[in-house]
C-alpha positions in Angstrom: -52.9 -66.7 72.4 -55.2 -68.4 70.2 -56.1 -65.4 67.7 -52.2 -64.1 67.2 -51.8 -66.6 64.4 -55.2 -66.1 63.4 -54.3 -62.2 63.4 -50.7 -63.2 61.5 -52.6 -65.5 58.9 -54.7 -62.3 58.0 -52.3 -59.8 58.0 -50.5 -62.1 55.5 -53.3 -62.6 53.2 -54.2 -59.2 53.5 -50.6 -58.4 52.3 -50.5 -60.6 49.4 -53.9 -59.6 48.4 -52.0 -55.8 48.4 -49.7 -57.4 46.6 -51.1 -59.2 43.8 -53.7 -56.1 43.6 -50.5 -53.8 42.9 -48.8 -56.4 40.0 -52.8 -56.4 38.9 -52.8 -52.5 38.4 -49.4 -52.7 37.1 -50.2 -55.5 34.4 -54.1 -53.5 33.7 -51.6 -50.0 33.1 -49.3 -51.8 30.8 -51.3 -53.6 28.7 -54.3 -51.7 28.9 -53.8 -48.0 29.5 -50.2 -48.3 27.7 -51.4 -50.3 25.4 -50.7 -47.7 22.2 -47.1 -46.5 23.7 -45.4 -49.7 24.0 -47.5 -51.4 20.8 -45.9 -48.1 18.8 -42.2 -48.8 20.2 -42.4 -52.1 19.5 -43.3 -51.2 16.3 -40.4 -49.4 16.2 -38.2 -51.8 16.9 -39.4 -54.9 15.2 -42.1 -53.5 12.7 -41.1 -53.1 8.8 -43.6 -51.5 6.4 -41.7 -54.0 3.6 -42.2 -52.4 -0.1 -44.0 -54.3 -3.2 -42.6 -53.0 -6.2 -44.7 -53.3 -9.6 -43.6 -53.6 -12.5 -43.6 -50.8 -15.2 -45.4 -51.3 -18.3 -43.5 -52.4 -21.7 -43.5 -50.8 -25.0 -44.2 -53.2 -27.7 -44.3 -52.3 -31.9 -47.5 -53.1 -33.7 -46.6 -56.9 -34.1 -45.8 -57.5 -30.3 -41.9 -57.0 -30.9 -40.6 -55.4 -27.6 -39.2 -52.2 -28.1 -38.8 -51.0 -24.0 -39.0 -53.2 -21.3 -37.7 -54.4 -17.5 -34.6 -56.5 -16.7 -35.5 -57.9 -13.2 -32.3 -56.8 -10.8 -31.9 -56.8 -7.0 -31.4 -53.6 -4.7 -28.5 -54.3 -2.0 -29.6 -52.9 1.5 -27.8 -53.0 4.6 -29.1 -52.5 8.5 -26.1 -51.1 10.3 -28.0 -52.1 13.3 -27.6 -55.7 13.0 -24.4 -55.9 11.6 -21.9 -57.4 14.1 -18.7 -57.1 12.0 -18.9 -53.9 9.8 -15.1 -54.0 8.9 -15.4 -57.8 7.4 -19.1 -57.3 5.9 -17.5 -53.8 4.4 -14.5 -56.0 2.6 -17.1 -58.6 1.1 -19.3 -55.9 0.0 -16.2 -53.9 -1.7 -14.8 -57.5 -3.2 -18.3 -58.7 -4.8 -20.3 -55.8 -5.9 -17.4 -53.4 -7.2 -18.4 -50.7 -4.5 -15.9 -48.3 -2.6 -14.9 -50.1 1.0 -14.0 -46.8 2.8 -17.7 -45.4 2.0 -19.8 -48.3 2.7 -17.4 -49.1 6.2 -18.0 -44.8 7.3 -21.8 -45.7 6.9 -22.5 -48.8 8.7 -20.3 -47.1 11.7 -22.0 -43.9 11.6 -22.2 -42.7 15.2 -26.0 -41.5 15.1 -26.4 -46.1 14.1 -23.8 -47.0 16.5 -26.2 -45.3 19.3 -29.1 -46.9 18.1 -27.6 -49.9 17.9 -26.6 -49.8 21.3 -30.0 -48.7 22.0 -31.6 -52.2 20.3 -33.3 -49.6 18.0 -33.2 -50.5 14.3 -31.4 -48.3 12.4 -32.1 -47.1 8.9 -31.0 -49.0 6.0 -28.4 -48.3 3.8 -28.2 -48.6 0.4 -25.2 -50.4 -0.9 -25.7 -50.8 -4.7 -29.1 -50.8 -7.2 -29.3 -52.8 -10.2 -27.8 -55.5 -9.4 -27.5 -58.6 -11.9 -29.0 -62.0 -10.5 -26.0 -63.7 -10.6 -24.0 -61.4 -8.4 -26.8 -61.6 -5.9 -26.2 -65.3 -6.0 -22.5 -64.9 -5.0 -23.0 -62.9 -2.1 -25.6 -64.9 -0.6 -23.2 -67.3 -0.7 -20.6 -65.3 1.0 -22.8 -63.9 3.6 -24.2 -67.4 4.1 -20.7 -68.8 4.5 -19.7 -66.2 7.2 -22.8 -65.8 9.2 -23.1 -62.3 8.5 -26.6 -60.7 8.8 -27.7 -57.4 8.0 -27.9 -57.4 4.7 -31.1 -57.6 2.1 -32.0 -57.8 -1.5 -35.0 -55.6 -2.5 -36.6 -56.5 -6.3 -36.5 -53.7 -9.0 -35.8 -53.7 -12.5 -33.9 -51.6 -15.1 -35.4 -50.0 -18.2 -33.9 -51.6 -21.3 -34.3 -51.0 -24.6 -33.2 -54.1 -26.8 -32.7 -51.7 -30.2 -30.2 -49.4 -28.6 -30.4 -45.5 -30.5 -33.3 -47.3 -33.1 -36.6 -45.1 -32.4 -35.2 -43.4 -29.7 -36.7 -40.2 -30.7 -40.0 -42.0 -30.1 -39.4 -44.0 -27.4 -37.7 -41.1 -25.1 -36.5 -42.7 -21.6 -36.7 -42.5 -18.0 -34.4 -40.5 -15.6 -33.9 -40.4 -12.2 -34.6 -38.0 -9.1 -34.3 -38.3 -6.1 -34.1 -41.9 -6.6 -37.6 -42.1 -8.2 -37.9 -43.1 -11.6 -39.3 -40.3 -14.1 -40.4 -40.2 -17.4 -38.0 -37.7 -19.6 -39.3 -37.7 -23.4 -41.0 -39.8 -25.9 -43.8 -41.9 -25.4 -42.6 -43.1 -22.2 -43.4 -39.4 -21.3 -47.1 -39.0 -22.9 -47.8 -42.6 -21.7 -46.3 -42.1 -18.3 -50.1 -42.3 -16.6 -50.6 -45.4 -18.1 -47.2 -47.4 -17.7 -46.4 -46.2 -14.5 -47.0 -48.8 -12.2 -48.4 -48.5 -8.1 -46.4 -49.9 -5.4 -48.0 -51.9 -2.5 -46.2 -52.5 1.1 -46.8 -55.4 3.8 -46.3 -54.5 7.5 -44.4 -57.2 9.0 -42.5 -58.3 12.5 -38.9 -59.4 12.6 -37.0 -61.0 14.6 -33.8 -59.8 16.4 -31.7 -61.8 13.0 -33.9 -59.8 11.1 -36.1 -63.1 10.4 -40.2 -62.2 9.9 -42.7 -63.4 12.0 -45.1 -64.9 9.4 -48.2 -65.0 12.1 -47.7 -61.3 12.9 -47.5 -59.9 9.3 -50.1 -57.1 9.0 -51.8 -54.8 6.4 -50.7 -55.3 3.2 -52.1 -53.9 0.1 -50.7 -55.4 -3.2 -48.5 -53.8 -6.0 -50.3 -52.5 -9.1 -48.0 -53.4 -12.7 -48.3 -50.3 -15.6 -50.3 -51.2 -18.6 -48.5 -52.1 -22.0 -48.4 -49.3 -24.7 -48.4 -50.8 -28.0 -47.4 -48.1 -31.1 -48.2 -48.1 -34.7 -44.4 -48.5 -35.3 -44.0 -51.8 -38.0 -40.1 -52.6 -37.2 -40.0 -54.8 -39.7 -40.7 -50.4 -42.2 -38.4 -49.0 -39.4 -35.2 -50.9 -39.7 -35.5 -50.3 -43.8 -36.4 -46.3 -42.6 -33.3 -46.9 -40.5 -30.9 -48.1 -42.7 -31.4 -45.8 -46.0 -31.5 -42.7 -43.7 -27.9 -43.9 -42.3 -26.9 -44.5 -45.7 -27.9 -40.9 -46.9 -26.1 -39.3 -44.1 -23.3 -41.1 -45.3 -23.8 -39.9 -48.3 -24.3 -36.2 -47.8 -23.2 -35.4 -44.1 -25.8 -33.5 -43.0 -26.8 -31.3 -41.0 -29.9 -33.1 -39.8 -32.2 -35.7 -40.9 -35.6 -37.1 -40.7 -37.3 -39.8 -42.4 -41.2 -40.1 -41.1 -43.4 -43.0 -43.1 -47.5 -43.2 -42.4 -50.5 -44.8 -43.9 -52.4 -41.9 -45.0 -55.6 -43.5 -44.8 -55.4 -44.4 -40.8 -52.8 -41.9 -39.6 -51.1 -44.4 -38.3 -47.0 -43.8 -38.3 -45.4 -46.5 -39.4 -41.9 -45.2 -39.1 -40.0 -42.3 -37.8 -36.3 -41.7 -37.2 -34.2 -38.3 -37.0 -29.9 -38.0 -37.3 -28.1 -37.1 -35.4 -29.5 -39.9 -32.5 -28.0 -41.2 -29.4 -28.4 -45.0 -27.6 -30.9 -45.4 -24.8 -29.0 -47.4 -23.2 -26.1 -45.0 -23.1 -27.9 -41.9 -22.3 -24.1 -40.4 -21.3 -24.0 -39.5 -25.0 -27.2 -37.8 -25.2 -26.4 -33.9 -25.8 -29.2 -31.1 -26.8 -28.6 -31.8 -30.2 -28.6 -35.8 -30.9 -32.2 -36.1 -28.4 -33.9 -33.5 -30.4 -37.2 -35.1 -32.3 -36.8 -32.9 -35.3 -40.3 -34.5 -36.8 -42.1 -32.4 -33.6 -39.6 -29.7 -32.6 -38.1 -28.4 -35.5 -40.1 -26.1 -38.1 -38.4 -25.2 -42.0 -39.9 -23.5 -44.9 -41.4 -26.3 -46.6 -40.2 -25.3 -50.2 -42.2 -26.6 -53.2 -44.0 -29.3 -51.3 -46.6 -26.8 -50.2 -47.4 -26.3 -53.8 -49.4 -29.4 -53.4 -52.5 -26.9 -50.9 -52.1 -24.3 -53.8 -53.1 -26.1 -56.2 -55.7 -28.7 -54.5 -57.1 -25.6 -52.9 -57.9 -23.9 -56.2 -59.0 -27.2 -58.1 -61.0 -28.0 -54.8 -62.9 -24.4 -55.3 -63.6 -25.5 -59.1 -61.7 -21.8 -60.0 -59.3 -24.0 -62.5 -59.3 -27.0 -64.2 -56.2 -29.2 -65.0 -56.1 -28.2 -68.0 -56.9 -24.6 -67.4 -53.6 -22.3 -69.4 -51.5 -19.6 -67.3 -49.2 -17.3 -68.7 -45.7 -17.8 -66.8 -44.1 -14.8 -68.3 -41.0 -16.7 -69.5 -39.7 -17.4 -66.4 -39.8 -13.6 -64.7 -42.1 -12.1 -63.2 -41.5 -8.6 -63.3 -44.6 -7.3 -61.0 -43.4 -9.4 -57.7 -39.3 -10.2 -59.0 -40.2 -13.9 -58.9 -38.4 -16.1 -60.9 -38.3 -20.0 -62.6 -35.7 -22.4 -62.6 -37.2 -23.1 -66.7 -38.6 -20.4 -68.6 -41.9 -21.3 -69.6 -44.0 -19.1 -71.3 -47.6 -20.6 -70.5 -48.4 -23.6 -68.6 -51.5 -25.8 -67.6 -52.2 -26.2 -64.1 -51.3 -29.9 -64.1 -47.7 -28.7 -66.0 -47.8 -25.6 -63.1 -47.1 -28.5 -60.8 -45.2 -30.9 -62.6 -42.5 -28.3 -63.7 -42.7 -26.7 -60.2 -43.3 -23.4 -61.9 -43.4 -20.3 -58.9 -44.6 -18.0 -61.0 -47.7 -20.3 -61.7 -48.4 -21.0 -58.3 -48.6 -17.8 -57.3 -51.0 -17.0 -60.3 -53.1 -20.0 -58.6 -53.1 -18.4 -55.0 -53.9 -14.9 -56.3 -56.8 -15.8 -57.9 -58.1 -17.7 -54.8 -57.2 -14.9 -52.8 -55.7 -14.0 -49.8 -58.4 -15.0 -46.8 -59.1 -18.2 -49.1 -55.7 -19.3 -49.4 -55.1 -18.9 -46.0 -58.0 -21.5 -44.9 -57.2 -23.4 -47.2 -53.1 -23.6 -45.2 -55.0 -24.3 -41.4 -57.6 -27.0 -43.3 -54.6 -28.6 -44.0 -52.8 -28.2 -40.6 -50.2 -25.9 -40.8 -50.2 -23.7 -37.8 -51.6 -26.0 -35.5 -50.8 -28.9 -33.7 -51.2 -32.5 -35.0 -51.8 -33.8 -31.6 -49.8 -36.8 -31.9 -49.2 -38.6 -29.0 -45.4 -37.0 -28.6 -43.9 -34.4 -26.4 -42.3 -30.8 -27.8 -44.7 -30.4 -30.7 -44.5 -27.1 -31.7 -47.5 -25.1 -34.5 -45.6 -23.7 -37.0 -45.6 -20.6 -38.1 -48.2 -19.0 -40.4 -48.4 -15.6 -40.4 -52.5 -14.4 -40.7 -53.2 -12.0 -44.1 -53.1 -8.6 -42.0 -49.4 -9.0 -41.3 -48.8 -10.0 -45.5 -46.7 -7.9 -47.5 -48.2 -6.7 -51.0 -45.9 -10.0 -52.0 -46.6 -12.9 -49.8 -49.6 -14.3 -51.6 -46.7 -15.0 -54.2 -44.1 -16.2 -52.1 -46.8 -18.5 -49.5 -47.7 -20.7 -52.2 -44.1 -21.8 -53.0 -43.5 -22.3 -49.7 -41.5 -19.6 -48.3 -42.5 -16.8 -45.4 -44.4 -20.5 -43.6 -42.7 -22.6 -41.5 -43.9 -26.4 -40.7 -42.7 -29.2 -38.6 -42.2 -32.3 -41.0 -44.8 -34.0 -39.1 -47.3 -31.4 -40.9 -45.7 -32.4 -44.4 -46.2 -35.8 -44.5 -50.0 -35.5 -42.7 -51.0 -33.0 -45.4 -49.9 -35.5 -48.0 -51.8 -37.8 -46.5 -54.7 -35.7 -46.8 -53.8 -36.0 -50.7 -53.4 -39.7 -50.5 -56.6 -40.3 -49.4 -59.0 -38.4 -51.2 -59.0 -35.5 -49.2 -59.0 -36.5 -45.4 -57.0 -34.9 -42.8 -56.0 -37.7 -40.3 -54.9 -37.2 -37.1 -51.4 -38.5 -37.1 -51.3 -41.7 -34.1 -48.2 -43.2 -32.4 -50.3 -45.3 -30.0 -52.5 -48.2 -31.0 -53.7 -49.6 -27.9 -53.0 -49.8 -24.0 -52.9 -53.3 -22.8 -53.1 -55.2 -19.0 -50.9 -57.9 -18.3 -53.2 -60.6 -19.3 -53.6 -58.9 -23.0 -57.0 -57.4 -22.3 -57.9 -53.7 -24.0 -57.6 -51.0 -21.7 -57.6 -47.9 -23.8 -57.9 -48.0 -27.9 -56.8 -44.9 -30.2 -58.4 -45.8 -33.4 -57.9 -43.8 -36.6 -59.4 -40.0 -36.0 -60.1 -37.6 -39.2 -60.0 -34.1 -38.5 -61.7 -32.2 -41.0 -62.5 -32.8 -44.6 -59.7 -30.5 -46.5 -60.3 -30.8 -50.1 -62.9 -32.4 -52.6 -61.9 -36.2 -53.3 -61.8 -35.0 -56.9 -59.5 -32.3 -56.8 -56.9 -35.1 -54.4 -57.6 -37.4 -58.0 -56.6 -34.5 -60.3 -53.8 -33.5 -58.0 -52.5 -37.2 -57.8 -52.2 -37.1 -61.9 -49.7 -34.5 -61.8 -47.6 -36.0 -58.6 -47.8 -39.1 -60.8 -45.9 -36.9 -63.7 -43.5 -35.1 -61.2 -42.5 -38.7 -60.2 -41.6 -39.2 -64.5 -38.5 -37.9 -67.1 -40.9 -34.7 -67.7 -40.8 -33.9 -63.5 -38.4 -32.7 -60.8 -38.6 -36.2 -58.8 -37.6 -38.7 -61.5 -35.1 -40.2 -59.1 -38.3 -41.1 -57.0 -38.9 -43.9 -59.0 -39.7 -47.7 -58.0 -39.5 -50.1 -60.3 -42.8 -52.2 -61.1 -44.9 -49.3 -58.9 -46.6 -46.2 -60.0 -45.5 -43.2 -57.6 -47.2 -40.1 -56.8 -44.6 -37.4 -55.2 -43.7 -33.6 -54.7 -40.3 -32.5 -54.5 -39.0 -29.5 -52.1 -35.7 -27.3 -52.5 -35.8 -24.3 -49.4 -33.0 -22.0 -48.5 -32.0 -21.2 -45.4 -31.8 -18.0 -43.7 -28.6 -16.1 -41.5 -30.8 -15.8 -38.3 -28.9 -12.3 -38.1 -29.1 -10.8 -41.2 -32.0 -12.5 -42.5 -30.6 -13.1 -46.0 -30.5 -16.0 -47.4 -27.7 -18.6 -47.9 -26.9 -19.4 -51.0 -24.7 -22.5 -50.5 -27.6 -24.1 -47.2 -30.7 -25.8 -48.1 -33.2 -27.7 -47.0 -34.1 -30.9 -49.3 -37.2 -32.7 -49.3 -39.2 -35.0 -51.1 -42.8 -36.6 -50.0 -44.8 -38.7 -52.0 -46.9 -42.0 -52.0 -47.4 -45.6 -53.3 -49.0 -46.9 -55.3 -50.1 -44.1 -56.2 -53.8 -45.6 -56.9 -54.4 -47.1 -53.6 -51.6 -45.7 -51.5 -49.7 -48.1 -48.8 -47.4 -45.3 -47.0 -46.7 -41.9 -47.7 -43.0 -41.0 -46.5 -41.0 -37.8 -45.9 -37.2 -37.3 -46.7 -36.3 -34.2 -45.5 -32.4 -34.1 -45.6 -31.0 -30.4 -44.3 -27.8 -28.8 -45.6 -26.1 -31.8 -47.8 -22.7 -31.7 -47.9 -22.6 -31.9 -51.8 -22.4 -29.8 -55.4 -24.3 -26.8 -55.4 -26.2 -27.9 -58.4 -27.3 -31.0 -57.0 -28.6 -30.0 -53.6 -31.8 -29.9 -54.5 -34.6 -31.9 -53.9 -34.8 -34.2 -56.6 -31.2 -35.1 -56.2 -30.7 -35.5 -52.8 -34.3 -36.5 -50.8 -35.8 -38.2 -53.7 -33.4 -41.2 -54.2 -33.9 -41.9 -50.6 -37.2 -42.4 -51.1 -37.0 -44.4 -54.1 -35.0 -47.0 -52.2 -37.1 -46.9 -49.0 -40.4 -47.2 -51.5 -38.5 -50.3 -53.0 -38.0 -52.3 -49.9 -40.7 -51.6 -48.1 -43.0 -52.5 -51.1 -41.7 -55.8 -51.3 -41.7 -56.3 -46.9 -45.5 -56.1 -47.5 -46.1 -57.9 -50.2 -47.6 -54.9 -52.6 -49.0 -55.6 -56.2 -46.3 -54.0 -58.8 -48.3 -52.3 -61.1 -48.1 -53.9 -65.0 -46.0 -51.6 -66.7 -43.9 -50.1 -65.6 -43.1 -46.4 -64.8 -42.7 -43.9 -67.5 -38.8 -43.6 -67.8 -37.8 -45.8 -65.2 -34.1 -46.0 -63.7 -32.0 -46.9 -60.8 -32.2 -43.9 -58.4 -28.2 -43.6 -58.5 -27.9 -40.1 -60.5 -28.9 -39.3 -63.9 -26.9 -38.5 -67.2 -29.6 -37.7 -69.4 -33.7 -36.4 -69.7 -35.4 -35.1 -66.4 -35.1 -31.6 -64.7 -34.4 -32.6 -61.3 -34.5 -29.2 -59.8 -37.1 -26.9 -58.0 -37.3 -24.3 -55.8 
């Protein structure tokens, strides 16, 4: 009798031992061997891999004026699965951010949430609205506060503003969207992506079920990295005057097209640039094909008589001529190669070959330096080949190599027909001029900054190649001073106070069918520098087909006044000596009634 209890008292330890040994096992399998499963579901449910967004980098102008830059704005998200009243939170959604009720309302009761809702599986987020202002953000807290709704969140991001509106938009290009990602489209936002683009970071948090995080769980988290800051060589304070005089001469003469592109020829640095037609960045509905084309890069037209200027540096240059040296211009026809002048002349210097923008003389000039010279002498200068400025769509040209010439093209090249050149290559051959004979590679960027202002990257001033001898550019310069004078073809060029140094250009255009010319389509242009002596800027006007008198569309009348009052006011924005006298023959670039030949070919 004695051991039955005894017996019963072990049996029962036995069976709790049993017992506890099994919840043992069962506690070991969960937490050790299933570990990884339940860790990864609960995860699932609670775990949010929460995004850092940085910040894309700004665009700023050479003084630090901000020319592209980010609007802070909220992203409205919604969690269907811990949203309690989806009809109510749908109206307050619809009534505050301007969204449709019927859409947002289908979402949050989709049937693949309501199942994972009923599940107690977090369901994916919806989003509501993007760029959101601050204020509005403000208001619905409120709302959602006041109602004890949950569900909903406010992810940072930021909108791409540009403060000037269609001002350098050529330049400045702008970012699309795909796919919800941000992209670069054109302009320097485009060649600059790799350095504005900014790296997002993520935390890994735990929340609770009101969507609250558990601080003392939060997890990996690597931070977000912000784009650098792309400074240009752009001087607003040149661009608004660039801006303003180009708006006024398509006014004026209803073009066609229009570009306007101002550099300091001794750095390369572009100082200005603008193109009509143009469209607002901040209202890229009105963009078309034809507004958001950067005609400086894309475009190529036979330069006209401003390619006289490689003629005759080229033959000066090679010490074949002097300035003084006598051609015979055969009274204005040349009967060999049907060429004609605007002026009979029957002899000319070769400083008077340039002045009077003789063709015939010109062509003398290029056949004596022959045809495999003269056509060095075009790529030392850059036509046919990329600047390698810093902006998308740059196209070469088109310069056709001596083996495909006709018996005639060394007589037609030199006055600039049979090559085409971007007006990028125009002004940066100038500027080879301007300089003493220095091809610069034209620069956009100055510098790449990090948020606290350091240096990242630098693109200091690069010269390409040597063209011409620095006295030919000096002998050259003396006649562009004369063209720019009541004997020359660019007397409306003229500043007041300043000596000027200019060619003018006067192209026709071609029926891409036929391949005749137009008589009633041209393309004007004028490019020249200031002061002359120790040149500022160099600018280009090219103007293409003004609507206006068939003897005044022509370079002298048409692109040369533009320059005149562009040279004017941007003389006087930075600060520039007028010279002592002043120019030979000096008027107000409105139109002339007497003196001065004002046309070329």
């Amino acid at each position: 009798m004695i051991r039955a209890p005894r017996t019963r008292a072990l049996i029962a330890c036995c069976g709790l031992a049993c017992c506890f040994t099994a919840f043992s096992a069962r506690l070991v399998h969960l937490q050790v061997t299933m570990h990884g499963f339940y860790f990864a579901k609960a995860h699932e449910d609670h775990g949010v891999r929460q995004v850092i967004a940085g910040r894309r980098g700004a665009i700023f102008d050479i003084h630090g004026e901000a020319l592209a830059q980010n609007e802070p704005v909220k992203t409205v998200v919604v969690d269907a699965g811990l949203v309690k009243d989806p009809a109510l939170l749908a109206d307050v959604l619809a009534k505050t951010l301007g969204v449709l009720r019927e859409k947002i309302f289908a979402q949050m009761t989709h049937e693949t949430w309501s199942a994972a809702k009923k599940k107690n599986v977090r369901s994916p987020y919806i989003v509501v609205k993007k760029e959101v202002r601050q204020d509005m953000v403000e208001t619905l807290s409120a709302q959602l506060e006041q109602g004890k709704m949950r569900g909903v969140s406010f992810e940072q991001s930021a909108n791409r503003i540009y403060p000037n509106g269609s001002m350098l938009c050529h330049v400045l290009g702008f970012l699309g969207y795909v796919n919800g990602e941000s992209e670069a489209v054109d302009g320097v936002e485009r060649t600059m992506d790799s350095f504005l683009r900014s790296h997002t970071g993520f935390r890994c948090i735990e929340i609770t079920r009101k969507g609250n995080e558990i601080v003392p769980y939060r997890g990996e988290e690597h931070d977000a990295r912000n784009g650098g800051n792309v400074r240009l060589t752009i001087d607003m304070g040149l661009q608004n005057i660039v801006e303003q005089e180009l708006d006024a001469a398509v006014k004026q003469f209803r073009p066609k097209g229009a570009t306007v592109i101002m550099m300091n020829p001794k750095t390369g640095e572009i100082l200005a640039l603008a193109n009509r037609p143009n469209f607002n960045l901040n209202a890229l509905d009105g963009r078309t094909e034809e507004n958001s084309r950067n005609r400086a890069v894309t475009d190529q037209v036979e330069p006209g008589s401003t390619f006289k200027i490689v003629t005759t540096a080229a033959v000066l240059s090679e010490k074949l001529v002097t300035p003084e040296t006598v051609f015979e211009t055969e009274n204005g026809y040349y009967e060999w190669c049907k060429l004609k002048d605007h002026h009979p002349y029957a002899e000319l210097t070769v400083n008077d070959i340039l002045v009077h923008s003789s063709n015939i003389g010109v062509a003398k000039l290029a056949m004596r330096l022959g045809d495999q010279k003269f056509f060095e002498y075009i790529h030392r200068f850059g036509f046919g080949e990329q600047t390698g400025v810093a902006l998308p769509g740059e196209i070469k040209g088109t310069i056709h190599p001596p083996h495909l010439w006709s018996k005639i093209s060394i007589t037609r090249m030199p006055m600039g027909q049979e090559v085409a050149a971007t007006p990028l290559q125009v002004v940066t051959a100038m500027g080879a001029i301007a300089n003493g004979g220095m091809l610069m590679m034209p620069q956009i960027v100055h510098d790449i900054t990090d948020d606290a202002g350091n240096v990242v990257s630098a693109f200091p001033p690069r010269e390409v190649r040597r063209v011409v001898s620095k006295k030919s550019t000096e002998q050259v310069r003396s006649a562009l001073m004369e063209v720019v004078s009541k004997r020359g073809t660019a007397r409306l060029a003229q500043v007041l106070g300043y000596k000027v140094a200019g060619k003018t250009g006067t192209a026709q255009k071609y029926d891409p069918v036929t391949h005749q010319p137009y008589h009633d389509k041209h393309v004007c242009s004028f490019v020249g520098y200031m002061p002359a002596e120790d040149p500022a800027f160099v600018v280009l006007v090219l103007i293409d087909e003004a609507q206006t008198k068939r003897e005044q569309d022509v370079g002298g009348m048409v692109a040369a006044p533009v320059f005149s009052r562009i040279g004017e006011r941007a003389a006087r924005y930075l600060g520039l000596t007028p010279t002592p006298e002043e120019p030979e023959g000096s008027i107000v670039a409105k139109g002339s009634k007497d003196g001065g030949d004002f046309r070329d070919q």
